[in-house]
LUMDRENDO-998310 format. One record per atom (N, C-alpha, C): residue number from 1; residue in three letters; atom name; x, y, z. Coordinates in nm, 4 decimals. Layout:
residues N
+------+------+------+----------+----------+----------+
! resi ! resn ! name !        u !        v !        w !
+------+------+------+----------+----------+----------+
!  NUM !  ALA !   CA !        X !        Y !        Z !
...
+------+------+------+----------+----------+----------+
This chain:
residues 97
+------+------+------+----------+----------+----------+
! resi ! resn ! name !        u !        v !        w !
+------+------+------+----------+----------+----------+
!    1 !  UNK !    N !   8.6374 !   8.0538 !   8.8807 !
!    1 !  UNK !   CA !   8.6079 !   8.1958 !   8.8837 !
!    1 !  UNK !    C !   8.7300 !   8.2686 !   8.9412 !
!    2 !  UNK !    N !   8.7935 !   8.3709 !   8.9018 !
!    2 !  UNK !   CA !   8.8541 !   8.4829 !   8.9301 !
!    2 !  UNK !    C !   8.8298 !   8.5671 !   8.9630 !
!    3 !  UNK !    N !   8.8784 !   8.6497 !   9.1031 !
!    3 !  UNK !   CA !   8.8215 !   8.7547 !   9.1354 !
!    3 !  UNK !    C !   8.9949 !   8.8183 !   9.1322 !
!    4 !  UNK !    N !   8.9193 !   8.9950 !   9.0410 !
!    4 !  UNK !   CA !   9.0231 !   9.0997 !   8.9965 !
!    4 !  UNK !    C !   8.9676 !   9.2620 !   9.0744 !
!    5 !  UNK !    N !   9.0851 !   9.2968 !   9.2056 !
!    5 !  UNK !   CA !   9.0717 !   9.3721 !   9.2518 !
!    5 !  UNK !    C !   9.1804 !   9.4654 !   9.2104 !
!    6 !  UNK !    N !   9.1868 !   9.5907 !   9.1930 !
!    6 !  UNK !   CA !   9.2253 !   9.7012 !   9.1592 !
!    6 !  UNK !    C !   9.2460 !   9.8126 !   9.2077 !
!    7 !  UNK !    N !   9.2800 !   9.9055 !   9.2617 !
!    7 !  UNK !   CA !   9.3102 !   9.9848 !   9.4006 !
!    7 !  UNK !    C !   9.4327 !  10.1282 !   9.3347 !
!    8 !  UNK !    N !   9.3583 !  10.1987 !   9.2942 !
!    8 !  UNK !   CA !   9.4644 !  10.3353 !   9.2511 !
!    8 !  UNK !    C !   9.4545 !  10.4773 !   9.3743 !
!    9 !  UNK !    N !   9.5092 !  10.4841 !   9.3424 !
!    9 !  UNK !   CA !   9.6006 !  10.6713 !   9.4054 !
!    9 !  UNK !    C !   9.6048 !  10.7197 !   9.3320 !
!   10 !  UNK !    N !   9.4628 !  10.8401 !   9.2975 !
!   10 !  UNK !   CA !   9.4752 !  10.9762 !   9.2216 !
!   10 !  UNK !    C !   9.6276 !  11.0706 !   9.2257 !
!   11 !  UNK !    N !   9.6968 !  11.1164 !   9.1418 !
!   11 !  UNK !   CA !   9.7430 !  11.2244 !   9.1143 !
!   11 !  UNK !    C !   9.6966 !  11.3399 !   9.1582 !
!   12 !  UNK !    N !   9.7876 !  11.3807 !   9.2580 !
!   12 !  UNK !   CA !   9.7175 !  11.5186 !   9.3825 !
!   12 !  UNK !    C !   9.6648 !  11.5969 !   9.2891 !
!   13 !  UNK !    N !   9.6937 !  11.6379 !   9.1534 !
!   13 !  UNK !   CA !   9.6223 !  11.7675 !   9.1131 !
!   13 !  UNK !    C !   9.4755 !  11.6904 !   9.0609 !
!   14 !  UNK !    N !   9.4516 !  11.5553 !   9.0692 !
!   14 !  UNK !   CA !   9.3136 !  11.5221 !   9.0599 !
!   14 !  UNK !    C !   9.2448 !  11.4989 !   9.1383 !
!   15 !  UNK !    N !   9.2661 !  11.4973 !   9.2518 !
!   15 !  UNK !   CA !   9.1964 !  11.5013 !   9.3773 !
!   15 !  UNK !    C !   9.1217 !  11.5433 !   9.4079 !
!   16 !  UNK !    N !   9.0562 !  11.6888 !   9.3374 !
!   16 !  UNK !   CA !   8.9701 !  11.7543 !   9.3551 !
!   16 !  UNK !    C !   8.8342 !  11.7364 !   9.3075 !
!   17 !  UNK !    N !   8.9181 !  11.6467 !   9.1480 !
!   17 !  UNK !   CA !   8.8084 !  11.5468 !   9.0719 !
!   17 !  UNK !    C !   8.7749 !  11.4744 !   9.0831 !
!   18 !  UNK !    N !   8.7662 !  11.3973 !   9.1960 !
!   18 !  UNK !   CA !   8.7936 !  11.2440 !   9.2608 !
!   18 !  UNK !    C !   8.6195 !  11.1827 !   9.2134 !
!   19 !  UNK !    N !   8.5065 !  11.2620 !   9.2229 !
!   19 !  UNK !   CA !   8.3675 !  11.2344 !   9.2276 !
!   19 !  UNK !    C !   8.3493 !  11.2458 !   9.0472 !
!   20 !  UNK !    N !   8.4165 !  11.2966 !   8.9734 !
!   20 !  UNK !   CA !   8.3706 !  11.3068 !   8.8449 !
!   20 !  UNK !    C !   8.4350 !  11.1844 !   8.7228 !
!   21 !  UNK !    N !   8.6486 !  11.2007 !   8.8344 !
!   21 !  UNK !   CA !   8.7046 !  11.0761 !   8.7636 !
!   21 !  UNK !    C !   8.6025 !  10.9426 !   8.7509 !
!   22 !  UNK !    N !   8.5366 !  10.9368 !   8.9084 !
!   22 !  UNK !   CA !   8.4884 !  10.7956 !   8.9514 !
!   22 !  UNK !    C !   8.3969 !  10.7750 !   8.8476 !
!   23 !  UNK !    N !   8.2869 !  10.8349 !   8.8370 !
!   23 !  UNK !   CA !   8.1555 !  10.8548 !   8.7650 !
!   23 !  UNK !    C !   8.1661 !  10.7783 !   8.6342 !
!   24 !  UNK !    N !   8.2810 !  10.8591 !   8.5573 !
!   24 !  UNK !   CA !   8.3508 !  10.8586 !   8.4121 !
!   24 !  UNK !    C !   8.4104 !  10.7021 !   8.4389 !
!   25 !  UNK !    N !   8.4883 !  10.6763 !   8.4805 !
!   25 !  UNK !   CA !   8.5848 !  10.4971 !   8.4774 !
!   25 !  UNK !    C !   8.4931 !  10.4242 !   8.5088 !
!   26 !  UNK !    N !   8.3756 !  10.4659 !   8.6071 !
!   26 !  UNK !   CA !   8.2729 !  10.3977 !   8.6668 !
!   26 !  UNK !    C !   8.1901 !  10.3153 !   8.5318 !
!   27 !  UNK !    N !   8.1340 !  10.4111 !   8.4585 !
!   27 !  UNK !   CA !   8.0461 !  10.3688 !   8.3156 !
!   27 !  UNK !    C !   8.1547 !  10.2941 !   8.2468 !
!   28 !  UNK !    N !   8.1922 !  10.3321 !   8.2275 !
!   28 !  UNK !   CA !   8.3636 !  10.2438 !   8.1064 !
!   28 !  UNK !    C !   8.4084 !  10.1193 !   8.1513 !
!   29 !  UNK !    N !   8.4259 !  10.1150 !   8.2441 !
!   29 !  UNK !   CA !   8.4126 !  10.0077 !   8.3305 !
!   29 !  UNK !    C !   8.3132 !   9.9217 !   8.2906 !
!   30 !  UNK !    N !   8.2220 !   9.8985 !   8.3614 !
!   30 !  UNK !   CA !   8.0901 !   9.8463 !   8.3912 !
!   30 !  UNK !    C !   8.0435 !   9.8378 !   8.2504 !
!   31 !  UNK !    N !   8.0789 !   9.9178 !   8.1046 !
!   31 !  UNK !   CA !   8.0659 !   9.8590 !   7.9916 !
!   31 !  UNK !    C !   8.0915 !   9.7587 !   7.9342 !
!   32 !  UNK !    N !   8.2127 !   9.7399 !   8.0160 !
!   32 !  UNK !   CA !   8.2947 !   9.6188 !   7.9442 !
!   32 !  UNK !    C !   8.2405 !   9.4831 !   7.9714 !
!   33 !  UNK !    N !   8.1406 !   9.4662 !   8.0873 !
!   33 !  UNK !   CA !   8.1095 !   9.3424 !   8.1137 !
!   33 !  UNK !    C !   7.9974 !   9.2844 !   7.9730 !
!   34 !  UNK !    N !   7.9590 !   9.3769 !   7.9428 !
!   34 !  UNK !   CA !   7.8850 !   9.3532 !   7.7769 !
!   34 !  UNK !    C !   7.9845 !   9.3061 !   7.6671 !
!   35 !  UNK !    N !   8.1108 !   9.3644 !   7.7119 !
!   35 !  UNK !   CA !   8.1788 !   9.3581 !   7.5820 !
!   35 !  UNK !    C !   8.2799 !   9.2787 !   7.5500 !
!   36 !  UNK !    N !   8.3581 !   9.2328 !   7.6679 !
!   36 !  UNK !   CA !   8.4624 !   9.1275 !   7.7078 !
!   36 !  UNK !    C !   8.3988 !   9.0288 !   7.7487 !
!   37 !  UNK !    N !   8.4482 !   8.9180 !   7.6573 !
!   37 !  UNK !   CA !   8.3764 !   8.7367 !   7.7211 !
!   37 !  UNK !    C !   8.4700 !   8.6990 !   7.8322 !
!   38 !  UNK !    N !   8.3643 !   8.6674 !   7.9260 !
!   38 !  UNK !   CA !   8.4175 !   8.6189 !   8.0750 !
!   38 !  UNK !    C !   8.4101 !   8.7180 !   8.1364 !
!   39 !  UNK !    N !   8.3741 !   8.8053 !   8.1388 !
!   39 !  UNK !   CA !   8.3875 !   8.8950 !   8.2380 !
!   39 !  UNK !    C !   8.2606 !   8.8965 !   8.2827 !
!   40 !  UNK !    N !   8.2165 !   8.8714 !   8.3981 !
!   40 !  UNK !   CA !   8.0505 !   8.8586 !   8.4520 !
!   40 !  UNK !    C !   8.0186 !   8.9417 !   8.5167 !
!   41 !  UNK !    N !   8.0948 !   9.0197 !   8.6414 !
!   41 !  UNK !   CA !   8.0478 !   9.1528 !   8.7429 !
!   41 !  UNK !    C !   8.1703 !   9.2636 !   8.7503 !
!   42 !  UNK !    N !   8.1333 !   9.3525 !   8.7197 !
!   42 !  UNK !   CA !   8.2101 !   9.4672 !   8.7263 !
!   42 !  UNK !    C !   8.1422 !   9.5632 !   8.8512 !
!   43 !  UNK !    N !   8.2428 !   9.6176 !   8.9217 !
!   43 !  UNK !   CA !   8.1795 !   9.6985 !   9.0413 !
!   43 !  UNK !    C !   8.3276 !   9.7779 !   9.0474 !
!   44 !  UNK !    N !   8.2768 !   9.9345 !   9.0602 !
!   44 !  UNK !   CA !   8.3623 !  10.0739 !   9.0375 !
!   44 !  UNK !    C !   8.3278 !  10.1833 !   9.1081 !
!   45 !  UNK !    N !   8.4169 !  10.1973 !   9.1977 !
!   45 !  UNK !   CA !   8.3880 !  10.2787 !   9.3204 !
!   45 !  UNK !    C !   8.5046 !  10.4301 !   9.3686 !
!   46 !  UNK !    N !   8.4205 !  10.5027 !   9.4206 !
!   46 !  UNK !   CA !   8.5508 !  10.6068 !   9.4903 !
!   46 !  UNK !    C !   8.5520 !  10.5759 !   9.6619 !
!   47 !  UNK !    N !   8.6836 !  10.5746 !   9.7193 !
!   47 !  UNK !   CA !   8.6789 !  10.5000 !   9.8238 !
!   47 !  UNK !    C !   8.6319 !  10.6043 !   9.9102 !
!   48 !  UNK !    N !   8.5693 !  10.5837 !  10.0185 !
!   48 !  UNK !   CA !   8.4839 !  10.7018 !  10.1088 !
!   48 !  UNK !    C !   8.5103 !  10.6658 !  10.2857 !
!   49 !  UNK !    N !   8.6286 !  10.6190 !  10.2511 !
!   49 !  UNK !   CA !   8.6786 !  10.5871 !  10.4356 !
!   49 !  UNK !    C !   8.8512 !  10.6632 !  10.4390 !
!   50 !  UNK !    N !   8.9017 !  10.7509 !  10.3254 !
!   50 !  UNK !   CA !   9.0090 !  10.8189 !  10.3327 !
!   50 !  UNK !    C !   9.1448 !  10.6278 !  10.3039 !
!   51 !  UNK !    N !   9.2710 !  10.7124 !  10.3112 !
!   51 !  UNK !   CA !   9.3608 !  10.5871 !  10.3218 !
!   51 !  UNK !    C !   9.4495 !  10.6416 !  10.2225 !
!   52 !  UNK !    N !   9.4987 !  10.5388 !  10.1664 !
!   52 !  UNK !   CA !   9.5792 !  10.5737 !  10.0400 !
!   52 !  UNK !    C !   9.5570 !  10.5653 !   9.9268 !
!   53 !  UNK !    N !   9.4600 !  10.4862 !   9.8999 !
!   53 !  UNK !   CA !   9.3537 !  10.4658 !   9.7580 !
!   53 !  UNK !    C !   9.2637 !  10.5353 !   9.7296 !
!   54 !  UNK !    N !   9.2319 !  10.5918 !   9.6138 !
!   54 !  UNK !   CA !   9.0955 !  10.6560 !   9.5866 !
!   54 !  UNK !    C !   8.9899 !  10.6125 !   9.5587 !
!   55 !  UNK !    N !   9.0481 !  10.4934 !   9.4368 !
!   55 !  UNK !   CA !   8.9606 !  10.4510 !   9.3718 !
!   55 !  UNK !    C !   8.9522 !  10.2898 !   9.3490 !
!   56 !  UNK !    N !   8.8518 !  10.1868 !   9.3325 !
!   56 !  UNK !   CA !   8.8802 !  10.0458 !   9.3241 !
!   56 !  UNK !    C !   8.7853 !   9.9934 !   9.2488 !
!   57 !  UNK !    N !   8.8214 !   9.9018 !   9.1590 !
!   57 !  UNK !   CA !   8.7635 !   9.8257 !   9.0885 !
!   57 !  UNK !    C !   8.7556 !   9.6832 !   9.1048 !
!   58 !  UNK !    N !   8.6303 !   9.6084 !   9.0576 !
!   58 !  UNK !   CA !   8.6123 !   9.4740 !   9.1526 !
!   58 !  UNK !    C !   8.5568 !   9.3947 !   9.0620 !
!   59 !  UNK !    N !   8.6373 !   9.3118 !   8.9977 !
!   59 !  UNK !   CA !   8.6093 !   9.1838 !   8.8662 !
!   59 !  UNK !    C !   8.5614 !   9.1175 !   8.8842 !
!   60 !  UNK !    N !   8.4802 !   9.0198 !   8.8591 !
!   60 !  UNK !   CA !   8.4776 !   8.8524 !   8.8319 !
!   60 !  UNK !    C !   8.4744 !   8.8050 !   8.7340 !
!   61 !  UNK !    N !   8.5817 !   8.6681 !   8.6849 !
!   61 !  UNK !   CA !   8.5608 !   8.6303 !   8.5406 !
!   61 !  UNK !    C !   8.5441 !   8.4894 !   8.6025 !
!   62 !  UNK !    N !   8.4973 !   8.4527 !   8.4700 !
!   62 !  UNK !   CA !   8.4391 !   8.2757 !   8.4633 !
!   62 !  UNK !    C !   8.5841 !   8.1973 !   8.4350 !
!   63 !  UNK !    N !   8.7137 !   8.2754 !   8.4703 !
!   63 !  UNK !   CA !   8.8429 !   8.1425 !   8.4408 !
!   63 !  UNK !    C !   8.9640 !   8.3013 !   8.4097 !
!   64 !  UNK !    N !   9.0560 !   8.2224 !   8.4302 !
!   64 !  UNK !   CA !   9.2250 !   8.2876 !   8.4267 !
!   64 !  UNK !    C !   9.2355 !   8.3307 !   8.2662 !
!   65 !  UNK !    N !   9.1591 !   8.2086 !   8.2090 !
!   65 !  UNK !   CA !   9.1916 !   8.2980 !   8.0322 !
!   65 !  UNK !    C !   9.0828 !   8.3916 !   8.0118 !
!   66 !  UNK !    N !   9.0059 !   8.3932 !   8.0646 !
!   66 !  UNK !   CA !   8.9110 !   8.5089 !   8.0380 !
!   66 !  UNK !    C !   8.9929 !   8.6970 !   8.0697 !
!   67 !  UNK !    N !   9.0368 !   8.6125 !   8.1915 !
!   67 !  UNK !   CA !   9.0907 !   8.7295 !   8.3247 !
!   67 !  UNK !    C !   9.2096 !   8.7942 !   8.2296 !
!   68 !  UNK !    N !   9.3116 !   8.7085 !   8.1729 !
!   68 !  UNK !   CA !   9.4307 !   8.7353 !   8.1008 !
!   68 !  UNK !    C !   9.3823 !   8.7613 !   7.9099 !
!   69 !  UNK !    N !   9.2718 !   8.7308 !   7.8698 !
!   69 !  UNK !   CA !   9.1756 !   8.8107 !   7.7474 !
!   69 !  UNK !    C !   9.1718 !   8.9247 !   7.8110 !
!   70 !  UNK !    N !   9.0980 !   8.9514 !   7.8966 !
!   70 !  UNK !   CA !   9.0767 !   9.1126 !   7.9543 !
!   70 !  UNK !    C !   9.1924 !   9.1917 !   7.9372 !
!   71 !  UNK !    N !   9.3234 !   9.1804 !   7.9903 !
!   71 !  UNK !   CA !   9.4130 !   9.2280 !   8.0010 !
!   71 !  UNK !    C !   9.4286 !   9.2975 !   7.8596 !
!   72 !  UNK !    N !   9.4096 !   9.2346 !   7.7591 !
!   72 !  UNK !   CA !   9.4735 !   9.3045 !   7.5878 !
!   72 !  UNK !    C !   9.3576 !   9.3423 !   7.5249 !
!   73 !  UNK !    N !   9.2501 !   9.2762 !   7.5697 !
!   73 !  UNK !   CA !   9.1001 !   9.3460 !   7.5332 !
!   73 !  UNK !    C !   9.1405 !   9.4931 !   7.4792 !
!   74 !  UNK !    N !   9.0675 !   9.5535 !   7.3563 !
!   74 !  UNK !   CA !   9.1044 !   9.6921 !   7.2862 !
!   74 !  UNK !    C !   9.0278 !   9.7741 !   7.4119 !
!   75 !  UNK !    N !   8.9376 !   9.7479 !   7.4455 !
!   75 !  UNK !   CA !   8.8586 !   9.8620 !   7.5708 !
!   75 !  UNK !    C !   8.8634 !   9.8264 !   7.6590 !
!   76 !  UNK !    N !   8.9365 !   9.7682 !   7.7094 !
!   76 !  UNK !   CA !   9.0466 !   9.7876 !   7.8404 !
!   76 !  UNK !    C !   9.1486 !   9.8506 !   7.8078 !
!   77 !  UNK !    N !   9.2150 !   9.8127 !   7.6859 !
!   77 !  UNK !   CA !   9.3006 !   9.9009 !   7.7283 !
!   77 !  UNK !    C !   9.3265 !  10.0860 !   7.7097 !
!   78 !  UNK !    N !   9.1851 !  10.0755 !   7.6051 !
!   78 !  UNK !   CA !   9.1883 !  10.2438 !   7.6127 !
!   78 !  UNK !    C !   9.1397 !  10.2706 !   7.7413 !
!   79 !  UNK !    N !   9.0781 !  10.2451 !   7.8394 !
!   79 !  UNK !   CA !   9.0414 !  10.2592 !   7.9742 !
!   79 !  UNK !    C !   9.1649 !  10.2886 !   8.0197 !
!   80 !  UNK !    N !   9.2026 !  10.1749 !   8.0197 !
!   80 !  UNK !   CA !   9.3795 !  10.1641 !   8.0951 !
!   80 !  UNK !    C !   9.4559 !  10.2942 !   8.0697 !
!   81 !  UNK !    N !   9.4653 !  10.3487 !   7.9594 !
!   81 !  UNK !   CA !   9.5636 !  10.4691 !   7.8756 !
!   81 !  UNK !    C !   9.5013 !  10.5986 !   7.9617 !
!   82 !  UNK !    N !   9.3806 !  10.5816 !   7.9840 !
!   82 !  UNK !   CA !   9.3399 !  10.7097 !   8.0586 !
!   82 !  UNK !    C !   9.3724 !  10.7086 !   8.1998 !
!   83 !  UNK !    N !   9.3507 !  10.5596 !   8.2585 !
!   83 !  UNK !   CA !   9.3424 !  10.5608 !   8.3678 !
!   83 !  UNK !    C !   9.4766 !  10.5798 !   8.4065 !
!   84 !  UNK !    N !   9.5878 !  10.5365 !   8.3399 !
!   84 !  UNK !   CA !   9.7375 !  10.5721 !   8.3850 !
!   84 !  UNK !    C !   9.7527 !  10.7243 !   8.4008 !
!   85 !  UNK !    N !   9.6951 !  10.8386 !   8.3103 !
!   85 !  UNK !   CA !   9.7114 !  10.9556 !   8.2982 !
!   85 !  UNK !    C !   9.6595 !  11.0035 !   8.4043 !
!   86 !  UNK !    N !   9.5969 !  10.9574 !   8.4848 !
!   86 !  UNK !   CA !   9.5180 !  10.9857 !   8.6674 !
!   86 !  UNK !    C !   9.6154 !  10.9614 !   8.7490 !
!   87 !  UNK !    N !   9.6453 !  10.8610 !   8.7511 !
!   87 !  UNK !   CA !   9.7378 !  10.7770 !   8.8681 !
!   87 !  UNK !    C !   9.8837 !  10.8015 !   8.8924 !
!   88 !  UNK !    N !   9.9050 !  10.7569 !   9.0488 !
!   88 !  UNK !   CA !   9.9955 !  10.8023 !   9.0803 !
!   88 !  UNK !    C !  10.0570 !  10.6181 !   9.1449 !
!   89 !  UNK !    N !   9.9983 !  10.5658 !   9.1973 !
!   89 !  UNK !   CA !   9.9892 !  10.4072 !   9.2593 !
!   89 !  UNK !    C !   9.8674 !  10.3409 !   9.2087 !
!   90 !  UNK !    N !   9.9474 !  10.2231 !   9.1952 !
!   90 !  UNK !   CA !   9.8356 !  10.0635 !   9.2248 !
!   90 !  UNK !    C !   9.8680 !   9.9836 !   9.2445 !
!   91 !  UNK !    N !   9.7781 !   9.8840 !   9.3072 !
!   91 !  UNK !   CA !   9.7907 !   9.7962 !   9.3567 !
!   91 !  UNK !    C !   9.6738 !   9.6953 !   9.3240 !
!   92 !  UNK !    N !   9.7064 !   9.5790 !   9.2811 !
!   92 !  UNK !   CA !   9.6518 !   9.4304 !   9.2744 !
!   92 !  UNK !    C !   9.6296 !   9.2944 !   9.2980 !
!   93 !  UNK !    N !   9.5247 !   9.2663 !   9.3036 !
!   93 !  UNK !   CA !   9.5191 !   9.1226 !   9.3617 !
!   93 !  UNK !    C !   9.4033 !   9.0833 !   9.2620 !
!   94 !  UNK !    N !   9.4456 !   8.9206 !   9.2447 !
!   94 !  UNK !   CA !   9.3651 !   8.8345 !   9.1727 !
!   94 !  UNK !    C !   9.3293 !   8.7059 !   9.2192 !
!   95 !  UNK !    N !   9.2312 !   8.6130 !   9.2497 !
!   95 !  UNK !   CA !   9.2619 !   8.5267 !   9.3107 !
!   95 !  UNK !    C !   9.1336 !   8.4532 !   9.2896 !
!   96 !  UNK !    N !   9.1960 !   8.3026 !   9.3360 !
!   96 !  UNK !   CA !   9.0883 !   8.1800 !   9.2449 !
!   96 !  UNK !    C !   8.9205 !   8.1512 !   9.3975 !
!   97 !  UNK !    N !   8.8573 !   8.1811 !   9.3099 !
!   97 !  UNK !   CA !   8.7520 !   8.1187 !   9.4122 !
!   97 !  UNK !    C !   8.6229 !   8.0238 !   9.3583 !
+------+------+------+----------+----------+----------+
């Protein structure tokens, strides 16, 4: 199993949107576990303790080729295309458990 953590920094002029971005990536997200093989738990959040992150996303896949399928998956990556147009930072971690 793979666990895929995800960690962005809104773009200051979205900041204001921070509760509507979440909502929106939140569903799109959490679709994909229907739609990408290996992908078993999706969890999509706006962070609510301040810091440098806004927003984080929290994977689990059943193996590294699942994890690296995800990556080119077609709805990931239109997710991805939007989600770059938000962001300003990220940061990642993946790791075997």
């Amino acid at each position: 199993m793979v666990r895929h953590i995800v960690l962005w920094t809104l773009n200051p002029e979205q900041k204001q949107n921070a509760d509507r971005i979440a909502a929106d990536l939140g569903k799109k997200f959490k679709a994909l576990a229907g739609a990408v093989g290996g992908l078993k738990e999706v969890e999509f959040g706006k962070n609510c303790n301040g810091g440098t992150f806004d927003l984080v996303l929290n994977c689990v896949f059943d193996s590294r080729e699942a994890q690296n399928a995800y990556q080119t998956h077609p709805a990931h990556v239109a997710i991805k295309n939007v989600v770059h147009t938000l962001v300003c930072a990220r940061e990642c971690v993946d790791y075997d458990f």
